[in-house]
C-alpha positions in Angstrom: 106.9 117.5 77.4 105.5 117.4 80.8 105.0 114.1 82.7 102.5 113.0 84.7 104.2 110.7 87.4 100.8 111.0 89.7 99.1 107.8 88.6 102.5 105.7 89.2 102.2 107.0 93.1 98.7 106.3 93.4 99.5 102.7 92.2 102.6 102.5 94.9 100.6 103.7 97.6 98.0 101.2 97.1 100.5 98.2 97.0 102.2 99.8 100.4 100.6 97.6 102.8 100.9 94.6 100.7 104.3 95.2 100.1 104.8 95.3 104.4 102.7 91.9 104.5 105.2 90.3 101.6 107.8 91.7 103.1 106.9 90.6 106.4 106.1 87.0 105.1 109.5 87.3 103.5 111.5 88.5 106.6 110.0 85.6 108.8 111.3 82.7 106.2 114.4 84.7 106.1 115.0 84.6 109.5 114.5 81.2 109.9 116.7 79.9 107.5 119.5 82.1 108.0 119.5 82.1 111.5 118.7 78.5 111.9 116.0 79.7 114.5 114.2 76.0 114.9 117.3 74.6 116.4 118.5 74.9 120.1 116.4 75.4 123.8 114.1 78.2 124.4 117.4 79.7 126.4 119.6 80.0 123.6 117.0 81.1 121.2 116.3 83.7 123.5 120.1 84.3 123.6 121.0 84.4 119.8 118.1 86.8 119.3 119.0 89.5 121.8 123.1 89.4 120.2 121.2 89.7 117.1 119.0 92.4 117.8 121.5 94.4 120.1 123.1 97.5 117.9 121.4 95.9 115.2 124.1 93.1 114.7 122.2 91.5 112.2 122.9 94.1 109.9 126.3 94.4 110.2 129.6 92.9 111.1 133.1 93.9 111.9 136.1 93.5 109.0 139.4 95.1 109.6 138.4 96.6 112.7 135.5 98.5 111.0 132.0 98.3 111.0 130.6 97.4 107.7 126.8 97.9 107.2 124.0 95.8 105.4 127.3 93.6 104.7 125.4 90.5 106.3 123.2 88.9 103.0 119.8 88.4 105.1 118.8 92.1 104.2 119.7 92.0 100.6 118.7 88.4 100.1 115.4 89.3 101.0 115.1 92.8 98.8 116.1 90.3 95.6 113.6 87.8 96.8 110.5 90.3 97.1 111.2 92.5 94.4 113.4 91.0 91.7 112.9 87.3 91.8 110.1 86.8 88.7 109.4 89.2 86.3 106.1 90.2 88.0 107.9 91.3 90.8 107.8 95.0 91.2 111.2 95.6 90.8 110.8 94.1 87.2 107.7 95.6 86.2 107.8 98.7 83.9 105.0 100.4 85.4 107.6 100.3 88.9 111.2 99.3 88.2 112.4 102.5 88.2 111.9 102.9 92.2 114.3 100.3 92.7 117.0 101.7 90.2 118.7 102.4 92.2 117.7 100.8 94.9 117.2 103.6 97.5 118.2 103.8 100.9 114.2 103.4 101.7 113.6 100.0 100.9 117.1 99.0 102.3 115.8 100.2 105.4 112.1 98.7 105.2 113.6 95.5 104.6 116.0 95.7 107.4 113.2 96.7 110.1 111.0 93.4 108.2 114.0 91.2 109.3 114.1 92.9 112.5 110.1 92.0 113.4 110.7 88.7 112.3 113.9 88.5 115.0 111.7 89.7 117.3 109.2 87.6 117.0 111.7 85.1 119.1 112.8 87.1 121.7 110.6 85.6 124.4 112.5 82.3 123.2 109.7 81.0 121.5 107.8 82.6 118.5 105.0 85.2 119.5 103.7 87.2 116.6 104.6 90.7 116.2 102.8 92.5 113.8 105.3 94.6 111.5 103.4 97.9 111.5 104.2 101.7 110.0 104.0 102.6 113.9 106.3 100.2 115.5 108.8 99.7 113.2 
């Protein structure tokens, strides 16, 4: 039996840029919360986002001497709210689930560049929109 996995694809691609918009939407409310972004003067906002944003910090920390990646629950806090949270979500869907089980290295990585848009979206020290495109990030 052969199967035809072509009309699946065709259906991904065409979500693609509405999965960067959710995901971009996602990453900014992310950010904010977790990073408590609203507090604090235009100098430390500026601050915090550059330590943030340097070596990509935001994605992981040090335990034990070691560098432990996508250990900081931002990234995956995000994945679980964008494509896991209802059952419409594509991660629950039948027509899709099976592109985020297991979850591949892919969208770990989309989401990670969404978060780090939304961080730099601060880096003047006051938010200035930065669009999260397949070219820049």
């Amino acid at each position: 039996m052969v199967i035809d996995y072509a009309p699946k694809y065709t259906y991904l691609k065409m979500k693609i840029s509405t999965i960067r918009a959710q995901l971009a939407g996602g990453a900014c409310r992310t950010v904010d919360c977790s990073y408590r972004i609203d507090l604090g003067s235009k100098t430390e906002l500026r601050i915090k986002v550059k330590e943030l944003l340097i070596d990509d910090a935001y994605l992981s920390k040090v335990v034990d001497d070691k560098e432990s990646w996508f250990t900081q629950m931002e990234v995956l806090d995000l994945i679980n709210h964008q494509f896991f949270f209802t059952t419409n979500s594509l991660g629950c869907q039948p027509t899709t689930s099976q592109y985020f089980q297991p979850l591949a290295l892919q969208t770990l990585a989309l989401a990670a560049a969404a978060i780090h848009c939304a961080l730099s979206e601060y880096a003047s020290g006051r938010k200035a929109t930065v669009l999260f495109s397949q070219d820049e990030f």
